[in-house]
C-alpha positions in Angstrom: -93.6 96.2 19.8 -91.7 98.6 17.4 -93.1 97.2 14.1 -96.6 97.6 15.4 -96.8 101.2 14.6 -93.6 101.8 11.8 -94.2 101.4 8.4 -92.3 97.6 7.4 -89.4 99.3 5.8 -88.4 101.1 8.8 -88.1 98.2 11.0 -85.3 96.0 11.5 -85.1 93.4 14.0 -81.6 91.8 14.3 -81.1 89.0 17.1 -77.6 88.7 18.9 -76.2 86.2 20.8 -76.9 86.2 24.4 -80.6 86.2 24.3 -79.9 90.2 23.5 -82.0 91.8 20.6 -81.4 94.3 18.6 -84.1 96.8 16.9 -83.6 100.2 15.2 -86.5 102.9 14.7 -86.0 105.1 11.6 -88.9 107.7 12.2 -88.2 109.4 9.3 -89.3 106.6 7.4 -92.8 107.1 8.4 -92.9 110.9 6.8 -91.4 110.4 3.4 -92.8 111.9 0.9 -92.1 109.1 -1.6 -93.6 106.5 0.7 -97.1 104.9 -0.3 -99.4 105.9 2.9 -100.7 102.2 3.9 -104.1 101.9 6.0 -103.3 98.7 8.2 -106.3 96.9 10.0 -105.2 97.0 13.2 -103.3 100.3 13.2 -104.5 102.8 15.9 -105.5 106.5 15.3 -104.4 109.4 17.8 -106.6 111.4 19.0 -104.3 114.5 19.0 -105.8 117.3 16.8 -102.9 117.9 14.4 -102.0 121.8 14.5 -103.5 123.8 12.1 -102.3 127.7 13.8 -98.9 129.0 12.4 -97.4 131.3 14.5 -94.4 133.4 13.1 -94.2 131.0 10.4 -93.8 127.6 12.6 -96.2 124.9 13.7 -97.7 124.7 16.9 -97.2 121.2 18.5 -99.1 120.0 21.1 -97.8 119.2 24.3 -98.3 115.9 25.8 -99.8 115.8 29.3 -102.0 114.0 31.5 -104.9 116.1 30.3 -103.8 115.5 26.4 -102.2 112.1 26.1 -104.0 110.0 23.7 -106.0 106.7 24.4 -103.4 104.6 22.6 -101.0 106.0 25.1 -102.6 104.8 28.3 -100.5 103.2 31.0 -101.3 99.2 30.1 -99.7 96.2 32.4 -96.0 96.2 33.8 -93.7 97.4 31.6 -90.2 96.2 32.3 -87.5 98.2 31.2 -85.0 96.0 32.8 -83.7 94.8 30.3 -84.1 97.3 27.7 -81.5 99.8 26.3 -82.1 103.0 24.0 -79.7 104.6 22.2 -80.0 107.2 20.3 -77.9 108.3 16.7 -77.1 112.2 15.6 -79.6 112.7 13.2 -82.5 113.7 15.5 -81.2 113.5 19.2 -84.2 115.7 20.5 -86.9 113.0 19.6 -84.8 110.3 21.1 -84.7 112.2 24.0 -88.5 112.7 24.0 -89.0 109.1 23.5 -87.0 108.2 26.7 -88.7 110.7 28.6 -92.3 108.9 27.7 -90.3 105.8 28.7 -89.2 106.4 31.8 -85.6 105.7 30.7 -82.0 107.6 30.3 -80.5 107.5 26.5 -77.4 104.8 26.8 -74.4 106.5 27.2 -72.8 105.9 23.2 -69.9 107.9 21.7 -70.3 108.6 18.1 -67.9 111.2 16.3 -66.1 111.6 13.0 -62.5 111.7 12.3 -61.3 114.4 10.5 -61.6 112.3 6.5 -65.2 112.3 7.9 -64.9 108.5 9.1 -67.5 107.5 11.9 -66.5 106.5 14.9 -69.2 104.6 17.6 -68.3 103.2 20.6 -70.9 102.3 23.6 -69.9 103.2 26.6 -71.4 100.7 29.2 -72.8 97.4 28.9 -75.8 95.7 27.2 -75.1 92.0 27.7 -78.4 90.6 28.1 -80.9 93.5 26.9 -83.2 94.0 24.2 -81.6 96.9 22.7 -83.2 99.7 20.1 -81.7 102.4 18.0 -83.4 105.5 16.9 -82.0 107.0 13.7 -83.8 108.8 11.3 -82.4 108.1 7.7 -82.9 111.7 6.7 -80.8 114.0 4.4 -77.8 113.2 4.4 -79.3 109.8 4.2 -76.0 108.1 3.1 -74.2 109.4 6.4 -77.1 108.8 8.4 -77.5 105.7 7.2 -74.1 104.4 7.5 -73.9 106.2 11.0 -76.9 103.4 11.6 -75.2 100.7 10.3 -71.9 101.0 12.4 -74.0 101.7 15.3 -75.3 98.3 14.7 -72.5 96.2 14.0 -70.6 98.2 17.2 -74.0 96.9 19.3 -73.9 93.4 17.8 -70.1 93.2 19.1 -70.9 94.6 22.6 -73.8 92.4 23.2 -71.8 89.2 21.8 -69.9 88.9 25.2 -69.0 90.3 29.0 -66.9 93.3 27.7 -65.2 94.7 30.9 -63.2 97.5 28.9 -64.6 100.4 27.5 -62.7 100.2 24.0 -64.1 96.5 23.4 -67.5 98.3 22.6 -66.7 99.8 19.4 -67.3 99.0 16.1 -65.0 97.2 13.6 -66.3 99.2 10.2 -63.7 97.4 8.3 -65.2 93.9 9.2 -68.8 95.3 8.1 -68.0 97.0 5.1 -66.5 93.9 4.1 -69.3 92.4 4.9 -71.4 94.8 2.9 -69.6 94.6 0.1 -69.7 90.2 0.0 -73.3 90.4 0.3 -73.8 93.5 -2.4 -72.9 90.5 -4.9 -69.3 90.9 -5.3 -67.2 87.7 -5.6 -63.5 89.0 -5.6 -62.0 92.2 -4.2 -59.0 94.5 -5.9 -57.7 96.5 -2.8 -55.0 99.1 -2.9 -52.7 99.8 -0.3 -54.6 98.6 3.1 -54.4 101.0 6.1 -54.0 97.3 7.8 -53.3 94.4 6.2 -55.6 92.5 8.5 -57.9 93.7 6.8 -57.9 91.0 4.1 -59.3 88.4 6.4 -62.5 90.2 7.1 -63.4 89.3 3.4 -65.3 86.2 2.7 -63.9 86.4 -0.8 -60.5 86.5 -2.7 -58.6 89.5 -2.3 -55.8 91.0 -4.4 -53.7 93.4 -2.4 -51.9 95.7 -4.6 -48.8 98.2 -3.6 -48.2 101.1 -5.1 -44.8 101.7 -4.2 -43.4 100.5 -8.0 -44.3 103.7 -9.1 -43.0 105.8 -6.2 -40.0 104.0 -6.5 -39.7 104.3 -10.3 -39.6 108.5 -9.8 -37.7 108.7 -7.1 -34.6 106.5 -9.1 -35.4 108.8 -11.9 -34.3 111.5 -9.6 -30.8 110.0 -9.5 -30.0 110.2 -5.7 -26.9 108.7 -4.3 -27.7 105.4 -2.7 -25.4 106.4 0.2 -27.3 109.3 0.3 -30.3 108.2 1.2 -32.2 107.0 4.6 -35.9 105.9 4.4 -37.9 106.8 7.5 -41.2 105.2 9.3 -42.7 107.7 10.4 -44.5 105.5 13.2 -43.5 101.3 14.9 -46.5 100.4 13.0 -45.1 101.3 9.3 -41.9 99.8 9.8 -42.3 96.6 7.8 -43.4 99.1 4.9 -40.8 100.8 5.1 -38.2 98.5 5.7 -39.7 96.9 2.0 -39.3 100.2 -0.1 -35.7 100.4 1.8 -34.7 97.2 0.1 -35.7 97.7 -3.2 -34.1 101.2 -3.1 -30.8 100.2 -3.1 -31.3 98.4 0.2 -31.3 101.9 1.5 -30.7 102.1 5.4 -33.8 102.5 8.1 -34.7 105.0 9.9 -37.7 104.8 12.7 -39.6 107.3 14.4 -41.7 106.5 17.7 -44.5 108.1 18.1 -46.8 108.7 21.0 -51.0 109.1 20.3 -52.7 110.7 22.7 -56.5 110.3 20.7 -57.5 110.3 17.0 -55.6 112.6 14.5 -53.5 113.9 17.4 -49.6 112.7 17.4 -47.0 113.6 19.3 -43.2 112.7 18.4 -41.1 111.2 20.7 -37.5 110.1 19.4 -35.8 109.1 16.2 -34.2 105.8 16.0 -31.8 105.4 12.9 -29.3 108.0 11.6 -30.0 110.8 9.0 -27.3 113.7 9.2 -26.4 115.1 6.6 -28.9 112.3 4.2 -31.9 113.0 2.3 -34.8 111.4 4.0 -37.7 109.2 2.1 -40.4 109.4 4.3 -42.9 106.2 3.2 -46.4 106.0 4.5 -49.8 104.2 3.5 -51.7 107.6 3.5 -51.5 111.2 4.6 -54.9 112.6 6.7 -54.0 115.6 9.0 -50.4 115.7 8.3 -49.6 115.9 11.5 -47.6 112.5 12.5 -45.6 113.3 8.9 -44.9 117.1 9.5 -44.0 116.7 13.2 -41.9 113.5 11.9 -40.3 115.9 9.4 -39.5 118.6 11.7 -37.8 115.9 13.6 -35.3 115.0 11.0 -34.2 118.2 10.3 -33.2 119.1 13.4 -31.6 115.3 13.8 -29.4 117.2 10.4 -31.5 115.4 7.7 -30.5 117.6 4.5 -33.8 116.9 2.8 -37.0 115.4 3.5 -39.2 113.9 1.3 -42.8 112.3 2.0 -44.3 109.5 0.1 -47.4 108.2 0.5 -50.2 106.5 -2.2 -53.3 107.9 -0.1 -53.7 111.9 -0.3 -56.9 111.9 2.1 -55.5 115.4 3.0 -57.9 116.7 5.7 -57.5 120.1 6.9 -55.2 121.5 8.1 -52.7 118.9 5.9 -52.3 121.4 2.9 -51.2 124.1 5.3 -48.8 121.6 6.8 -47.0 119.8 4.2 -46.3 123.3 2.0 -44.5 124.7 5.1 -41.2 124.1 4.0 -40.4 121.1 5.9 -40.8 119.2 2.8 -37.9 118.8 -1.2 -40.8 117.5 -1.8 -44.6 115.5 -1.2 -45.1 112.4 -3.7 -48.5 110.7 -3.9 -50.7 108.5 -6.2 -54.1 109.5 -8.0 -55.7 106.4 -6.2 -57.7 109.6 -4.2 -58.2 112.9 -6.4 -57.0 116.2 -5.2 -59.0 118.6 -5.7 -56.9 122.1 -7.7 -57.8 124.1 -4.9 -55.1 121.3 -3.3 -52.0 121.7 -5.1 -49.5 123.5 -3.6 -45.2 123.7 -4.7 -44.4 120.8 -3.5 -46.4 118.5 -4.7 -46.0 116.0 -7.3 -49.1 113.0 -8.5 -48.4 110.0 -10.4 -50.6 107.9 -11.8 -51.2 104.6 -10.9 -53.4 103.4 -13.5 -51.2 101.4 -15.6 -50.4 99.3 -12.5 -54.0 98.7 -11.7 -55.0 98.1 -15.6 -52.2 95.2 -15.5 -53.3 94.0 -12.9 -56.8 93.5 -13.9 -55.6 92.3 -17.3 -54.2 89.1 -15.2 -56.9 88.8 -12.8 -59.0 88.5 -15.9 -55.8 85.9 -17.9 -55.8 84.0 -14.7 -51.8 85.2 -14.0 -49.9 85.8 -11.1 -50.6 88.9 -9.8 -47.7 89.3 -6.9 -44.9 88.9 -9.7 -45.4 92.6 -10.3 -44.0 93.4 -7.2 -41.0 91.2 -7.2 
C-alpha cells in the first residue's frame, strides 16, 4: 500500500528472498519544491484544514484524534502487522515515530552510526526473516548522506532477511559489496583501485580490477634517506597488516619484522597489547594501508620506544586523518609521518613531521598500460 499515496519517485519496492519484501518511504519526496505536483485519479484528499495561524513565528499543526482523524484514515478490515517491520533512518526519526504510533507498532531496533572518517555504519538488531519490511528516510539536505545512509540500510536489510541470522553482527551491512555494486551498474567496465583497506575487496566487483600499491614510492624516499639496512626493523602495527608489512620488509633490504598485537574493544578504539619482534636500539618503519584516528599507530609508537626503538617512523598511502590524528602523530612519538597525495590534506593539516609524496606518476603509468594493453603488476616487481 505505500505507493498508493507517494509520489512514483519516492517508492521503491525491492523483493528479498524468503518471501520477505522490502519498501522504503522518502516523505521528503512528496514536498520538494522542484517536484511537478501530479493530480492522480484515485488519489484521496484529507479533510484536515491545513494551518493557516502562526504563533511566534511557527505553524500550528493539528493534532490527530478521534474527533480529527480524517475519513481516509478510518479503521478498515484486519490489519496484520505480523509480519511487518518498520525501521526508521536519522534524517527524520520523529515522523517515523509518529508513523508507528498510528500503526500500532514499535520502530525495529536498528544501529546506525558513523565512524569517525564519517563512514556509516547499520546494523539491525533482531530478526526480520519472513516480514515485509519498510524504511522511512527522507532524502533531505544532506541528500547525499541521507541518501547513502538509505542505501546501506538497504543492502544491510537485504542481507538480514536472506537467511536465519542467529548473531547480532550477521545483520550489518557490507558497504564495500554495494558500492561495488553501484559502481558496475553506474556504467563502469573496469576498476583502478589503490591500496585496498581489504584485499577481499576485489571480488565484490563484477568487473576487472587493477590493484595498485603505493609502497614504490615510500620505498624510493626512505632509501634516499640512506639508513643502515641493519638498522632498520619494519613494524605491523596490527596481525592483520602483517603480510604488508612483511612485503615492504623484503624489498627494503629484506629488513627484519616486527609485529604488534593489538586488542579492539569497538570502532576507532585500540588498545596495545605486546610487541613481537626486536627493535632496540633500531629505527622503526611503521607501514600501514591508512591512518584514521591515529590511535592503533601512536599507541603502537609509544610501544616501541619504550621496547628502545631509537626512531620511529610511520608510513601509510591513506591520510584520512580524523580528529584527534593531527594532535596525535605531531606529539613527538614520531622522526617522522610519510604519506601519499592519493587523499588531500587540507594546510590547516600539516604539522613538522609530516612529509607527502606524490603518487601520480605511478598511477599515470599505470593507466598508460591499461590503455597499451601491458602488464600492469611488473611495476611492483
Amino acid at each position: 500500500m505505500a505507493s498508493s499515496f507517494l509520489h512514483p519517485s519516492s517508492s521503491l519496492f525491492i523483493p528479498t528472498s524468503h518471501s520477505s519484501t522490502l519498501r522504503t518511504l522518502s516523505p521528503s519526496i512528496l514536498h520538494s519544491p522542484t517536484t511537478t505536483r501530479i493530480f492522480a485519479p484515485y488519489s484521496v484528499k484529507c479533510d484536515l484544514a491545513e494551518p493557516s495561524n502562526i504563533m511566534n513565528r511557527k505553524p500550528i499543526i493539528p493534532v490527530l484524534n478521534e474527533t480529527t482523524t480524517p475519513k481516509f484514515m478510518e479503521k478498515t478490515g484486519n490489519k496484520n502487522g505480523n509480519r511487518l517491520k518498520l525501521f526508521s533512518g536519522t534524517a527524520n526519526s520523529a515522523l517515523s515515530q509518529e508513523i508507528a504510533w498510528y500503526m500500532g507498532l514499535e520502530l525495529g531496533k536498528i544501529s546506525i552510526k558513523r565512524f569517525a572518517d564519517g563512514e556509516i555504519y547499520v546494523q539491525l538488531q533482531e530478526s526480520v526473516r519472513g516480514c515485509n519490511i519498510y524504511l522511512i528516510q527522507p532524502t533531505c539536505p544532506p541528500a547525499n548522506e541521507n541518501l547513502m545512509e538509505l542505501m546501506i540500510m538497504i543492502d544491510a536489510c537485504r542481507r538480514a532477511s536472506a537467511k536465519n541470522i542467529t548473531v547480532t553482527q550477521g545483520r550489518e551491512s557490507i558497504a564495500a559489496k554495494l558500492v561495488a555494486n553501484l559502481i558496475t551498474k553506474a556504467g563502469a567496465d573496469r576498476v583502478l583501485a589503490c591500496d585496498l583497506h581489504s584485499g577481499q575487496s576485489m571480488g565484490y566487483f563484477d568487473i576487472p580490477v587493477d590493484h595498485v600499491h603505493c609502497q614504490p614510492v615510500i620505498l624510493d624516499y626512505l632509501a634516499s634517506k640512506n639508513i643502515g639496512s641493519n638498522e632498520l626493523v619494519v613494524v605491523s602495527p596490527d596481525v592483520g597488516g602483517v603480510a604488508r608489512a612483511r612485503a615492504f620488509a623484503k624489498k627494503l633490504s629484506d629488513a627484519p619484522l616486527a609485529i604488534i598485537d593489538k586488542r579492539r574493544h569497538g570502532h576507532n578504539v585500540a588498545e596495545v597489547m605486546n610487541l613481537i619482534g626486536d627493535v632496540k636500539g633500531k629505527v622503526a618503519v611503521m607501514v600501514d594501508d591508512m591512518i584514521d584516528t591515529a590511535g592503533t599507530i601512536a599507541k603502537g609508537a609509544a610501544l616501541l620506544h619504550e621496547e628502545g626503538a631509537r626512531e620511529v617512523y610511520a608510513c601509510c598511502t591513506h591520510a584520512v586523518f580524523s580528529p584527534p590524528a593531527i594532535e596525535r602523530l605531531s606529539s613527538g612519538l614520531f622522526q617522522e609521518v610519510i604519506i601519499t597525495n592519493t587523499i588531500p590534506v587540507g594546510e590547516k593539516n600539516y604539522f613538522p613531521q609530516l612529509t607527502i609524496l606524490s603518487v601520480a606518476n605511478l598511477l599515470g603509468e599505470t593507466i598508460w598500460r591499461i590503455q597499451d594493453d601491458s602488464s600492469v603488476s611488473s611495476i611492483f616487481q
